[in-house]
C-alpha positions in Angstrom: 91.6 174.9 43.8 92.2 174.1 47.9 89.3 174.9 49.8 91.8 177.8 51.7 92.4 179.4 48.1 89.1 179.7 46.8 87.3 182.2 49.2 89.9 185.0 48.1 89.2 183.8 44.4 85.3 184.5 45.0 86.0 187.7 47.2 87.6 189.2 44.7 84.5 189.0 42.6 81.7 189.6 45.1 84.0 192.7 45.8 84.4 193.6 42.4 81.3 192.5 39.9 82.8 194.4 36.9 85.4 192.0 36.8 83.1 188.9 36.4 83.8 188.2 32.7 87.9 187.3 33.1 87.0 184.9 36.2 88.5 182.3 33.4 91.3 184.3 33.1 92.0 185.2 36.5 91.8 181.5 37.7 94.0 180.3 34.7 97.0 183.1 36.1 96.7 181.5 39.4 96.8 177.7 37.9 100.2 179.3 35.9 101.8 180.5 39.2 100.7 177.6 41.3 102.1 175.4 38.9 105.4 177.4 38.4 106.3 177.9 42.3 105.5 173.7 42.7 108.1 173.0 40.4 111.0 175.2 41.9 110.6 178.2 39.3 110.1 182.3 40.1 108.1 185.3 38.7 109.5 188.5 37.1 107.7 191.5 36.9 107.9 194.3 35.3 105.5 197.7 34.2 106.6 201.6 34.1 105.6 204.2 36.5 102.0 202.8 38.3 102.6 199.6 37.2 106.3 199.9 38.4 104.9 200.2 41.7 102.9 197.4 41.4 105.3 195.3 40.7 107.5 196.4 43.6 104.0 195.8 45.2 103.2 192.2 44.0 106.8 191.1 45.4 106.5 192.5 48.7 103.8 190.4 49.2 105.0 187.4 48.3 108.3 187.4 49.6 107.2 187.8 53.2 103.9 187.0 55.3 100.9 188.9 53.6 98.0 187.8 55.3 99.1 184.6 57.3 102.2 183.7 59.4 104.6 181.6 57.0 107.1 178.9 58.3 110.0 178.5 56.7 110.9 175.2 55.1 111.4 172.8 58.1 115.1 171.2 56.6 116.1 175.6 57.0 114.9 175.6 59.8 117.2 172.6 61.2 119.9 173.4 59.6 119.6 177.2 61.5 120.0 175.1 64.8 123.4 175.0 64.4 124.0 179.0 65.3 123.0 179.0 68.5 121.2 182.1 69.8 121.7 183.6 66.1 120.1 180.7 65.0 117.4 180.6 66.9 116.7 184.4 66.3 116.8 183.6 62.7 114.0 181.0 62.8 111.5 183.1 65.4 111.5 185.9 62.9 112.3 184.6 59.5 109.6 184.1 57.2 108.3 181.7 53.8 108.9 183.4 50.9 107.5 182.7 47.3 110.3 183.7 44.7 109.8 187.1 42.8 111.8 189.6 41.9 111.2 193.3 40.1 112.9 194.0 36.8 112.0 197.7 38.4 114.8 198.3 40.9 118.6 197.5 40.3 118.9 201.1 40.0 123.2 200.5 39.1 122.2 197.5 36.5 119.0 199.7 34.7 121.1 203.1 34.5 124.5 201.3 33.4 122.1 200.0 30.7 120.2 202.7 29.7 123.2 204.7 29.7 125.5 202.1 27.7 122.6 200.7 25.0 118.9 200.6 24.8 116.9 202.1 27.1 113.8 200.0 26.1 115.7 196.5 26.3 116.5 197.0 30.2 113.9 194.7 30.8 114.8 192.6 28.5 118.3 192.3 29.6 117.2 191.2 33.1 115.0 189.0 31.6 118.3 187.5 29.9 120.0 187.0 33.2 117.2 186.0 35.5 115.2 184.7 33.1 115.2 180.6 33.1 112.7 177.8 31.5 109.8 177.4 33.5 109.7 180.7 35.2 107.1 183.2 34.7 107.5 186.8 33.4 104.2 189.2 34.8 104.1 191.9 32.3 102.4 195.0 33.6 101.0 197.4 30.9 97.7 199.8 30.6 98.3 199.4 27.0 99.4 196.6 26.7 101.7 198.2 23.9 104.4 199.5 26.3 108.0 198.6 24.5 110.1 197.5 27.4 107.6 195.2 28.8 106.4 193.5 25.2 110.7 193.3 24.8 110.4 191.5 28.3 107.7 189.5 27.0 109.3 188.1 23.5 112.7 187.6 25.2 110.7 185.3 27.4 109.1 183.2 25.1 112.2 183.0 23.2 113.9 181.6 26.9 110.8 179.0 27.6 109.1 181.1 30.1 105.3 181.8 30.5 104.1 185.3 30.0 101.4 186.5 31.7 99.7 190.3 31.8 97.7 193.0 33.3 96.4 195.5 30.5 93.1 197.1 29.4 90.2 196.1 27.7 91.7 196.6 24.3 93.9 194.2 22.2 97.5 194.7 22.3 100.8 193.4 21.6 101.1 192.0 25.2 97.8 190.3 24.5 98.7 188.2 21.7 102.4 186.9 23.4 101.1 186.4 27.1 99.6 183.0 27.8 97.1 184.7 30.1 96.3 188.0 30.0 93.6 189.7 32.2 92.1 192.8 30.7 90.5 195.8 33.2 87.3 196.1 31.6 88.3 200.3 30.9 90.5 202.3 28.6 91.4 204.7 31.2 94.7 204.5 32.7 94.1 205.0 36.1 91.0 203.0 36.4 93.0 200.0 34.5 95.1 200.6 37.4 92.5 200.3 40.1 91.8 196.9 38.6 94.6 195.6 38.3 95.4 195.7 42.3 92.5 193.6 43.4 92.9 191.2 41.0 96.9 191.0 41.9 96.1 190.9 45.6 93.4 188.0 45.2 96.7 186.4 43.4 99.7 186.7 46.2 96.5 185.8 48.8 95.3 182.3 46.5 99.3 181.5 46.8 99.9 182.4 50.1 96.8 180.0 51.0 98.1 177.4 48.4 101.7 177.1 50.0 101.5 178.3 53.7 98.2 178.2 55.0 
């Protein structure tokens, strides 16, 4: 781990004690991710109604500056030259973005498929058309046993992607596919949920520090 990504690693800890016993699993997501975004892949996420806004959440702050200003790529940034004032506009406010996208939104896509097949699969089906070898699927669940996501989950496998999740303490279906899983130590929903946001914020800030800072 760089010397910049390790201080939000151990904050998230000193912040957040309870959490000491998935440090392994914590620092393995981060070692998945790093690893994915170096080698030119993305992350999908998905979860249902909390966890839908956390993963609207988690790609808002890796798609744009979280906690540091973020260049774009320097060849972009050249090649912008070449529009004048637009250009230049382009390149004072545009800003490095790690690829991830929500299997949450698409609002046209989800209700065409909920409407036309099975409304558990719409994950699944994005998972289909985004989905490629070497990406990462981030399955978000507080019981680790919610069908769309564990769909999402097994068509990734099936596709060569890594699966990583976000559930509670107990053993689940997303459990036994993800690679990674960290579990909020709790069986209560919305305290799973209060976990789950440090932990995904000490992530987009370890990446952040990884490939901008």
């Amino acid at each position: 781990m760089k010397s910049t990504v390790t201080p939000h690693f151990d904050l998230l800890f000193e912040r957040y004690p309870a959490l000491n016993g998935q440090k392994a699993n914590v620092e393995a997501m981060y070692d998945l991710l790093a690893d994915t975004y170096k080698n030119g892949g993305k992350l999908l996420v998905c979860g249902n109604g909390g966890s839908c806004a956390d993963s609207e959440h988690i790609v808002g702050e890796l798609m744009k500056c979280f906690l540091i200003k973020r260049k774009i790529p320097a060849q972009l940034s050249e090649a912008l030259s070449a529009y004048g004032e637009d250009g230049e506009a382009l390149k004072t406010h545009l800003e490095g973005a790690l690829p991830a996208i929500s299997l949450c939104g698409h609002s046209a896509l989800t209700t065409a498929y909920l409407n036309d097949t099975e409304p558990t699969m719409t994950f699944a089906q994005q998972v289909v058309g985004y989905g490629r070898p070497g990406d990462i699927l981030l399955a978000i669940s507080t019981s680790g046993n919610s069908k769309n996501c564990v769909y999402a989950a097994e068509v990734a496998k099936a596709l060569g992607m890594t699966v990583i999740a976000l559930t509670g303490e107990k053993d689940s279906k997303l459990s036994a596919l993800a690679d990674v899983t960290f579990r909020a130590p709790s069986t209560e929903t919305f305290k799973i949920q209060e976990y789950h946001l440090p932990v995904y914020h000490a992530l987009c800030a370890m990446l952040e520090a990884e490939f901008f800072a």
